[in-house]
C-alpha positions in Angstrom: 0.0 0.0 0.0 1.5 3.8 -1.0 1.8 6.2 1.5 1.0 9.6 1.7 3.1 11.0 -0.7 4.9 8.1 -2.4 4.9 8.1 -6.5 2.5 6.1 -7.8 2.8 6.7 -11.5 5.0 8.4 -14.5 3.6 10.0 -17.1 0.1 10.0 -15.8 -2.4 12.5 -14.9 -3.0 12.4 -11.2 -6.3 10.1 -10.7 -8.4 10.4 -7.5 -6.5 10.8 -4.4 -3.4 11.9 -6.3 -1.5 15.1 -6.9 0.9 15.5 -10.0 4.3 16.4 -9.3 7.6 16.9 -10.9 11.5 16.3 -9.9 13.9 19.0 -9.1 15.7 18.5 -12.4 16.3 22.0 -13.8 13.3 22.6 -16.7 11.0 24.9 -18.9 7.4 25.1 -18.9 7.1 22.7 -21.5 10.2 20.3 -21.4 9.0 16.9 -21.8 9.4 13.9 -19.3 13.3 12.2 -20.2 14.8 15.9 -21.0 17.6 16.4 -18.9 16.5 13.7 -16.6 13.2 15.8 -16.3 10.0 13.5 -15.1 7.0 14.1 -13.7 4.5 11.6 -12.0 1.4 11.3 -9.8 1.9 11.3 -6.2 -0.6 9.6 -3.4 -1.7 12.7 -1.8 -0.8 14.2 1.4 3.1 14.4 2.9 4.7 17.2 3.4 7.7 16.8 1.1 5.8 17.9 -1.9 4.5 21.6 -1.8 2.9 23.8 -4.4 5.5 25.0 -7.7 5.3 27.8 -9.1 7.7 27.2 -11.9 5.2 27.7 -14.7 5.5 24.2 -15.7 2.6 23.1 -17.7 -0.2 25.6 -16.7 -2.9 23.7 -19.1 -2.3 20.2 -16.5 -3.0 22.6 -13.4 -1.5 22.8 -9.9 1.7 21.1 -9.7 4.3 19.8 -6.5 7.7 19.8 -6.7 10.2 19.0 -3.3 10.0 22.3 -1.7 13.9 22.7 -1.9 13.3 22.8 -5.3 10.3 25.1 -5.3 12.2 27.6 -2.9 15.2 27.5 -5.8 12.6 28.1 -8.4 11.3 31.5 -6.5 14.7 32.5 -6.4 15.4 32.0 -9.9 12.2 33.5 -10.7 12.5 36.9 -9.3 15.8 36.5 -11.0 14.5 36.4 -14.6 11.4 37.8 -13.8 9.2 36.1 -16.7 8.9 32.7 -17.4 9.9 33.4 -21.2 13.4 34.6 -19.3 13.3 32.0 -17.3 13.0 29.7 -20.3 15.7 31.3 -22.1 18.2 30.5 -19.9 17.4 27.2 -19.2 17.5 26.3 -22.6 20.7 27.9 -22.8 22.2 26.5 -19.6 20.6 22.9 -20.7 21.3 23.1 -24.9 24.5 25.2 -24.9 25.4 25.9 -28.2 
């Protein structure tokens, strides 16, 4: 039986119960699961390792969790860029250097 919290799930939309989450990999707001060693999955919900991301990752899937080191990095680096399209930019170009 899953805990609270535990994965349950790649690459699927949170059911019933879950909430969909994402690693602390560094990523844009549309990298796909396997970039970079970027993956998302569905969490049992509940557990206080996963807190609410703001990284702009996927708006049209809704509320997201990430590990709330990573969420507190992503703020950071946020207020840093200031848009998500900054944000973007240098991901892409710290991730796909030319």
């Amino acid at each position: 039986m899953n805990k609270s919290g535990d994965i349950v799930a790649y690459n699927r939309r949170p059911r019933a119960g879950e909430i969909l989450c994402h690693n602390h990999i560094v990523h844009t707001s549309r990298m796909r699961s396997g970039v970079n060693g970027f993956r998302w999955f569905s969490c049992r919900a509940g557990g206080s390792q996963w807190v609410e991301c703001p990284c702009g990752w996927r708006p049209d899937l809704g509320v997201h969790y990430a590990d709330r080191d990573h969420v507190a990095w992503t703020r950071r680096m946020r207020k840093k860029y200031k848009t998500q399209e900054a944000f973007d930019r240098w991901v892409t170009e710290r991730v796909f250097p030319e």
